[in-house]
Structures are given as structure tokens and as C-alpha cells.
C-alpha positions in Angstrom: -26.9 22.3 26.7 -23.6 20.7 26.0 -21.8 22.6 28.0 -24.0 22.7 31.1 -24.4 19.1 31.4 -20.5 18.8 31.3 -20.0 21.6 34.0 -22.7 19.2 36.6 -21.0 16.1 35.6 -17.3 18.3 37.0 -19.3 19.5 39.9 -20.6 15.9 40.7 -16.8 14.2 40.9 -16.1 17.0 43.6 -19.1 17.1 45.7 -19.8 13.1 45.3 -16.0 11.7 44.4 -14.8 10.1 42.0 -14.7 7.2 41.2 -11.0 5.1 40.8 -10.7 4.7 37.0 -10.2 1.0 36.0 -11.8 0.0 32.3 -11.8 0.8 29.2 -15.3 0.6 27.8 -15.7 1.1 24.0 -18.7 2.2 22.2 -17.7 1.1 18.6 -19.7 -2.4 17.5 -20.5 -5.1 20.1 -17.5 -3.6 22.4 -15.3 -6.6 22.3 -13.2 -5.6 19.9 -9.6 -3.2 20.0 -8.1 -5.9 22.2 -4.0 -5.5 23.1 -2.7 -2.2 21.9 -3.1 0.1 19.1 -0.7 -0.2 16.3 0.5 3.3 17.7 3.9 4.6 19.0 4.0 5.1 22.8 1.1 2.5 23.5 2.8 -0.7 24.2 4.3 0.6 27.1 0.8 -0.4 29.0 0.5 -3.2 30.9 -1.1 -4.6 33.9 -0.7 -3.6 37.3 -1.8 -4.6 41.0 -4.9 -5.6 38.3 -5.2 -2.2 37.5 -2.6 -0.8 34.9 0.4 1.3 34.8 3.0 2.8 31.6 6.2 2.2 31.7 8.2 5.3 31.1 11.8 4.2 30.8 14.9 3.2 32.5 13.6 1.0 34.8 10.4 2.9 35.8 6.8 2.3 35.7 3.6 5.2 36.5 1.1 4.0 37.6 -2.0 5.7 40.4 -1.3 6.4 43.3 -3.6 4.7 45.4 -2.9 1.6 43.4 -1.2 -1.4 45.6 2.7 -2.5 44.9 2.3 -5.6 42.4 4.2 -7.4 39.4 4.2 -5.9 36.1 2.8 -7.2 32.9 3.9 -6.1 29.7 3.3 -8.1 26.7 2.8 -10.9 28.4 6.2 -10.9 30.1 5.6 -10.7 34.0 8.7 -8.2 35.7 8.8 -8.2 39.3 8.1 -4.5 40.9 10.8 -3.0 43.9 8.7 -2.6 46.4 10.7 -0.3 48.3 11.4 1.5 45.4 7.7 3.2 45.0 8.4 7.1 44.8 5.3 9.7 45.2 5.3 11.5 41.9 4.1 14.8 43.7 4.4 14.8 47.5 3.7 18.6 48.5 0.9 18.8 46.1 -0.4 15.2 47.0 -1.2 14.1 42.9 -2.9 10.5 42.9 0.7 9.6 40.9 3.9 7.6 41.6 6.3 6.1 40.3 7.8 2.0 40.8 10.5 0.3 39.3 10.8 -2.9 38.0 13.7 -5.7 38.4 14.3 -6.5 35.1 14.6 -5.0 31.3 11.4 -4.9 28.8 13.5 -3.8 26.0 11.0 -0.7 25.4 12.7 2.6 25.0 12.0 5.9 27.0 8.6 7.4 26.8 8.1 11.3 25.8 6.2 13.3 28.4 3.9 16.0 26.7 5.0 19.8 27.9 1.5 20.8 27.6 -2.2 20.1 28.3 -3.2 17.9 25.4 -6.1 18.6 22.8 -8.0 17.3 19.8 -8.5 13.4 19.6 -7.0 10.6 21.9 -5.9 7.4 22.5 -7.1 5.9 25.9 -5.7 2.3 26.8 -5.9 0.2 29.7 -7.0 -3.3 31.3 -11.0 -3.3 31.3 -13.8 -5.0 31.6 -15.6 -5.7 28.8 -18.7 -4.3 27.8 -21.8 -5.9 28.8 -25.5 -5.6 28.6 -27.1 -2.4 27.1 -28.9 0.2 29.3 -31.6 2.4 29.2 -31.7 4.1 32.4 -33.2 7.7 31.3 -35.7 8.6 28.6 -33.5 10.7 26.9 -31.4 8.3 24.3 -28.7 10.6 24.9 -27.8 9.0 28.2 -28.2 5.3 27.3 -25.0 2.9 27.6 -24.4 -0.1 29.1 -23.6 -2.5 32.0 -20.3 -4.1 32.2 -19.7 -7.2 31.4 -17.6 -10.0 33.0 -14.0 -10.2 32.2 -11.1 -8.0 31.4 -8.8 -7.2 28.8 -6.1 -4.8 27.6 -8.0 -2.7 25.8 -7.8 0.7 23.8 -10.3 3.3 22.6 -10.5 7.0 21.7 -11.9 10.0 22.6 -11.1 13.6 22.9 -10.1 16.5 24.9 -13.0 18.1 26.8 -11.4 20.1 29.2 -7.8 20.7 30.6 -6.2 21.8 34.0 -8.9 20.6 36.0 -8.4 19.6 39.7 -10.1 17.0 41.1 -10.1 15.5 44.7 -10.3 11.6 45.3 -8.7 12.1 48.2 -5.7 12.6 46.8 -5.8 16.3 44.7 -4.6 15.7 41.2 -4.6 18.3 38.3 -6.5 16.7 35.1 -7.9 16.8 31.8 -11.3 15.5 31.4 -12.9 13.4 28.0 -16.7 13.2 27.9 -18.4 9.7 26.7 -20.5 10.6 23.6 -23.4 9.0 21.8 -23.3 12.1 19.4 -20.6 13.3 17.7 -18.2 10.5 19.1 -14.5 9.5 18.0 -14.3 5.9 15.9 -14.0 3.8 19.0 -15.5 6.5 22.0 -14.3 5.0 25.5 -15.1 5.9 29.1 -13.1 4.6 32.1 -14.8 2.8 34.5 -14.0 1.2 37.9 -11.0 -0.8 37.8 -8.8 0.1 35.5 -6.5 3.2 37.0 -2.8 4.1 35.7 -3.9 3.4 31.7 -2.4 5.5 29.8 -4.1 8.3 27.4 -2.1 9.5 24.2 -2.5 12.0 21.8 -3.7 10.3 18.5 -1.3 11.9 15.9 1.7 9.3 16.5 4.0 11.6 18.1 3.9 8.7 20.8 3.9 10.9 24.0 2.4 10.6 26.8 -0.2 13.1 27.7 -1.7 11.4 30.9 -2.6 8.7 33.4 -5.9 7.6 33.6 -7.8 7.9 37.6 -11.3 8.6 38.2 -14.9 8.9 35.9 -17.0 10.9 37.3 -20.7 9.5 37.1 -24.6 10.3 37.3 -26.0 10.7 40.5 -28.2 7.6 41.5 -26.7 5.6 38.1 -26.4 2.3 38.8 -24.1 0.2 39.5 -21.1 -0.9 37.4 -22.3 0.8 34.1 -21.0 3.2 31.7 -23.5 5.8 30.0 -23.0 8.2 27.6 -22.6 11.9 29.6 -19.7 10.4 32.1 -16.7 11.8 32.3 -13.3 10.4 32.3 -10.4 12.4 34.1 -6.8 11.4 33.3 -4.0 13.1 35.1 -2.3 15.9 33.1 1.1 14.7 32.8 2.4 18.1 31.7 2.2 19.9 35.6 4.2 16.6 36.6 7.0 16.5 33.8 9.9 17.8 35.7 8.8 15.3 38.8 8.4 12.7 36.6 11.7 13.1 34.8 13.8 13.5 37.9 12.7 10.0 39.3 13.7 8.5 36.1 16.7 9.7 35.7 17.7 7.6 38.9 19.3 4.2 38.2 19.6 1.0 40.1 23.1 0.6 39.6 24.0 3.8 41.6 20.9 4.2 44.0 22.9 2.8 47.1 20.3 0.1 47.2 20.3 -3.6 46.5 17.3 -3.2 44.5 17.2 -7.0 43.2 18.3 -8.7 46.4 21.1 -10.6 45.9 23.4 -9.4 48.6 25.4 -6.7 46.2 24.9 -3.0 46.2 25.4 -0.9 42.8 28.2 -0.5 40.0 30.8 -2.5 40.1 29.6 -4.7 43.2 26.8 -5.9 41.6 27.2 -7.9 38.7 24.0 -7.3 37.1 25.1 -3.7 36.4 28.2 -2.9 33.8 27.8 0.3 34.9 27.1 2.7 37.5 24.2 4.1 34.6 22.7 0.9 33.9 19.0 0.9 34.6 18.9 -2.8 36.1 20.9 -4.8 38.8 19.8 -7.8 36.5 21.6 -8.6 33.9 19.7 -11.0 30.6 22.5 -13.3 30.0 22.8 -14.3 33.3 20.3 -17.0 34.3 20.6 -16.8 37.9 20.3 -13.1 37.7 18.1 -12.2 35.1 14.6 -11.4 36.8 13.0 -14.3 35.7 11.4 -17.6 37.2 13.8 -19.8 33.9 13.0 -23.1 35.8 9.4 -22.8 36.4 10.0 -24.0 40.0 8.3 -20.7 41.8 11.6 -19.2 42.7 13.6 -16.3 40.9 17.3 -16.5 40.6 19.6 -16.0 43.5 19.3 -16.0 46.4 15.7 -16.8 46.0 16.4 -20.2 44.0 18.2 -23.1 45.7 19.8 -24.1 42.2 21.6 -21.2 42.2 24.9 -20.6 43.2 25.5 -17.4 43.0 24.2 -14.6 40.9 26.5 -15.1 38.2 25.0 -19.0 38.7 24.9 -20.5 34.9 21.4 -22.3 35.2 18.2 -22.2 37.7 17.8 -26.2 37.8 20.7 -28.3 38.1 19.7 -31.8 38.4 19.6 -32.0 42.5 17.3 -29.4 42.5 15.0 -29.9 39.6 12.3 -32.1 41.4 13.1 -35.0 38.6 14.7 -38.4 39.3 16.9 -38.0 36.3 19.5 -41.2 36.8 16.0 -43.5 37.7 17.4 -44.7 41.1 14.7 -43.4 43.2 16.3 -40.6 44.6 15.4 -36.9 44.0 17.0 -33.7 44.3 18.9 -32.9 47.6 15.8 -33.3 49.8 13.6 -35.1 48.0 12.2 -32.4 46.1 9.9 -30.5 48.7 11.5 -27.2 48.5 9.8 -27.4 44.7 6.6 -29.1 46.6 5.1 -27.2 49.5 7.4 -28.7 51.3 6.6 -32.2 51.3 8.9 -34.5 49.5 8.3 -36.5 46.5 10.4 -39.4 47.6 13.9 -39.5 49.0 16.5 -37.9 48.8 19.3 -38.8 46.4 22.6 -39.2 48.5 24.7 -38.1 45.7 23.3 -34.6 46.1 24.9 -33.1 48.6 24.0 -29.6 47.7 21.0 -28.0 45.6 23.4 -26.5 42.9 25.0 -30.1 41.7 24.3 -30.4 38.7 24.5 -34.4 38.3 22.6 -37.3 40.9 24.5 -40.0 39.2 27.7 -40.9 40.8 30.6 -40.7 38.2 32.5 -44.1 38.7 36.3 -43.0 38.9 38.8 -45.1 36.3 41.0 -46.2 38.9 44.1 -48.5 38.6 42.5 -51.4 39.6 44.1 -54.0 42.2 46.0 -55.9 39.5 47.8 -52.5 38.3 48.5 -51.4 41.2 50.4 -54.6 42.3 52.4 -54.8 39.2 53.4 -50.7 39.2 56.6 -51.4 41.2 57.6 -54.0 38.6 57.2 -51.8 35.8 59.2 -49.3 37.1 61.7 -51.1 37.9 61.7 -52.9 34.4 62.1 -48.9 33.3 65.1 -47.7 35.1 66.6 -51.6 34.0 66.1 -50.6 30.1 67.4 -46.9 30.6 71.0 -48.0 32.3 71.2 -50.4 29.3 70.6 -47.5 27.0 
């Protein structure tokens, strides 16, 4: 009976589509909990993603689904901005629901192993769901019950297990999966299900080897179930990282610092032009100890380092908000910033602008008052030196 009801639910995400994976709902006590990541190797390489999510797999690179649109990167809480013309189709001739994006700056997360074959036995599914909502009795048999979703999302993990490998599906896009059925009998500790919203979470195998055995994309539902729900009998389907390895590794093995492109656009290209990169194999034009060329908004002022922030000189620039560019009267005279702080404020000032800044990057709007020799010096100078060359010929 098993078996059969698992063979429709595959037959009903080909004939009706599937549809786009996007949270992680858990069946384990009031469905709240399992919030973040599991203490697990390999799993705090999820984040968020175009509000979906996405893993990041190392030197610089990020997979996330396909169909998913280019957006920033959250990981840990940190936000990394994404290269938008960096977004590289995972597999082109066979058209997977996979690619691949990177982002500007470093997480400080090592490189993720890719599993060599179909996974088995139990998993570890995380990504950034909804959380779970009302229950739901929508068929007699208690088999089939679940629940609605709820409001709000969260990073999430749950687990589940293997139910059935190298299957290909067809959202459109034709991706080769493995599938996990959500169980009210015989479940895992914490049994999830994907459910609209949440594609490019990542699944691992739950024996700490930390690899990654595949990308969340699609559930596959009852027909005439309703709306936003998750009930025991759907069918997640992850894509099976193993058929994509080689592609995979190939696009990560390309670096920023030698791609012929100025991936962080600040005008320099690449090892040793760009001085984000210390070498042709580093996997970032940014570089952390440089402020104006880090990847990240240090300010708060909206803008990211050079060119994009007017406080910054240059990308080697040593802060984001010198003083004629931080939208604060700091010497009190009633002046701000080089134009009167708008470029901080939509564009409309917050007063005038202070006439000692007479450039964004100046770092001071108080005028430094010069020790000259004063009038009274200056007059008696020529007697002084005359009194000198008087004492040296008597010497």
C-alpha cells in the first residue's frame, strides 16, 4: 500500500507539476521548534536567498534553484552582496533547475563536500520556512492528516529519509532527484516536508560526514489539497547533487581574482590590479581589512565601499564616513557634510553645506587655524637676523 501511494504521489508531480520547494515544515511537537541550524557539519552553510534559500559551497560560490531570482545572501546573519553577472547554469544541456552565484565578499566557511552518490538512510533537510500552522483533517484516513501553514518564516531544519533516488522530474526545468516522503507512521525525530517557498535548502546525510547530498526544489502534492498545507503522503524532491558533481566543481574552481572580470565594481580587473585580491587564486576582489573594500555597508549610510560610497576614496580608502560625508554636524557650526547631507537623505539636504568640505572624503569640517608668525614677528624677523650675522662676526 506503501509503495503504491508513493508511485501516484511521483506520477502526480509529472502529470500536475510540481510545486517550487520553499519551507521546511516539521512534524515534531508544536512545529516551532529546530530554529537556525542543526549542530551538524555542512549545515551552516544555509542561508537565505532571493527569500528562498541557497548553500554556499566554497570559494566564493553559492547553489541555489534555478528559477530562483539574483538577490543578496544571508548567512548567519551577515548579508553578502551576490554578482549578478556572475550566475552560471549548473547543467545547461541537460537544463537541471540548478545554478550557481557568487558572492562579493568572504563568510569565513570552508569548502563544502559534494556526495559521489545517490544518498540513503536518514537526512537532514534545512531551509527558510514557514512555520507550521493550523492542523488539518482533510481525508478520513488519519494517515493523510497535517497541517496548514502558518504565518512567518524561519531558518529551519528537520529530517527525513531517502525514499527514492534518480528520479527525474520536470518543473519546467528537468532535474534528476531523490524523493523523501512526509510520514505520520514510522517517521524520523523531527519528519519535514518542503513546501512552497523555500527552494535551494539544502538536504544532508545525517551521519556528520557534512556533505552535501542535495538541493531542495519541488513537493509534489495531493490532487484537489488545499491550499498552502502540508499533509502527511507529500513528497519532497531534492536535486541529486551526485549527477551534478563534476559541473558543480568546475564552476567553483573559478576565482574572482583571475576571471577577467571586475566582479566587485571598483574599476580594477583581477590579480595584481585589483587590490582586493593578493593573488590571482584568491576567491574575492574584496579584501576584510580594507574598509572601503570589504563588501560591506561599515557606515550604515546605504552605500558599500568604493565607488558606491562618496566617503571613499579609493578602494584602498581607510574609512566609509569621514566627517564631510557622515550626515552629522560634528564641529556644531551648522554646516553638514559637503552637500548638506542629502546624498545620505533621499537627496534632500539636512541643512547646509559646510564650506570647509570641499570634498566627500575630508575627513575634518572644522577649519584648522594655521600658527602663523603673526604681524609683530614678521616685522621684527629682519632685525633678528641681522642681530645673528652681528653676533657670529664677533665670534
Amino acid at each position: 500500500m506503501r509503495i503504491a501511494h508513493l508511485l501516484i504521489l511521483c506520477l502526480l508531480a509529472l502529470l500536475l507539476g510540481s510545486s517550487a520547494a520553499k519551507a521546511v515544515i516539521i512534524a515534531s511537537d508544536d512545529g516551532t521548534g529546530n530554529v537556525g541550524v542543526p549542530n551538524e557539519p555542512g549545515t551552516d552553510h544555509v542561508g537565505t536567498y532571493s527569500g528562498e534559500s541557497g548553500v554556499y559551497v566554497g570559494n566564493g560560490w553559492m547553489i541555489v534553484a534555478r528559477h530562483s531570482s539574483v538577490d543578496d545572501v544571508e548567512l548567519d546573519g551577515v548579508v553578502y552582496r551576490a554578482i549578478d553577472s556572475s550566475r552560471t547554469t549548473v547543467d545547461p544541456v541537460g537544463n537541471a533547475d540548478l545554478s550557481m552565484v557568487r558572492i562579493e565578499s568572504d563568510p569565513g566557511l570552508n569548502d563544502l563536500a559534494i556526495s559521489t552518490a545517490p544518498p540513503s538512510g536518514d537526512l537532514l533537510l534545512v531551509g527558510h520556512g514557514r512555520n507550521r500552522g493550523a492542523p488539518l483533517n482533510w481525508d478520513p484516513d488519519p494517515s493523510d492528516d497535517g497541517w496548514y501553514w502558518g504565518t512567518g518564516s524561519e531558518l529551519r531544519w528537520g529530517t527525513n529519509e531517502v525514499s527514492g533516488t534518480s528520479i527525474p522530474i520536470d518543473t519546467g526545468l528537468q532535474t534528476i532527484t531523490f524523493a523523501m516522503d512526509f510520514s505520520g507512521t514510522n517517521a524520523t525525530a523531527h519528519e519535514a516536508v518542503a513546501a512552497v517557498g523555500d527552494s535551494g535548502g539544502g538536504v544532508f546525510p545525517d551521519d556528520g560526514s557534512g556533505e552535501l547530498a542535495g538541493i531542495m526544489l519541488a513537493v509534489a502534492t495531493f490532487a484537489g489539497q488545499p491550499a498552502s498545507s502540508a499533509l502527511f503522503g507529500n513528497v519532497t524532491y531534492a536535486a541529486q547533487l551526485s549527477d551534478y558533481r563534476t559541473q558543480i566543481l568546475d564552476i567553483r574552481a573559478n576565482t574572482a581574482c583571475s576571471n577577467g572580470i571586475d566582479d566587485d565594481g571598483d574599476g580594477a580587473v583581477d590579480y595584481p590590479d585589483d587590490g582586493g585580491c593578493q593573488s590571482a587564486s584568491d576567491a574575492f576582489e574584496r579584501l576584510d581589512t580594507l574598509p572601503c573594500d570589504d563588501g560591506f555597508d561599515a557606515d550604515g549610510d546605504g552605500a558599500v565601499d568604493y565607488p558606491e560610497d562618496v566617503g571613499c576614496f579609493s578602494p584602498s580608502g581607510w574609512i566609509e564616513d569621514p566627517a564631510c560625508s557622515d550626515g552629522i554636524d560634528n564641529d556644531g557650526d551648522g554646516q553638514i557634510d559637503w552637500d548638506g547631507g542629502a546624498w545620505i537623505n533621499g537627496g534632500v539636504a539636512l541643512g547646509p553645506a559646510d564650506t570647509v568640505c570641499t570634498s566627500p572624503t575630508k575627513n575634518r569640517e572644522k577649519q584648522i587655524k594655521a600658527c602663523g608668525l603673526g604681524f609683530e614677528l614678521a616685522l621684527g624677523l629682519p632685525l633678528w637676523f641681522g642681530l645673528r650675522r652681528k653676533l657670529r662676526r664677533r665670534g
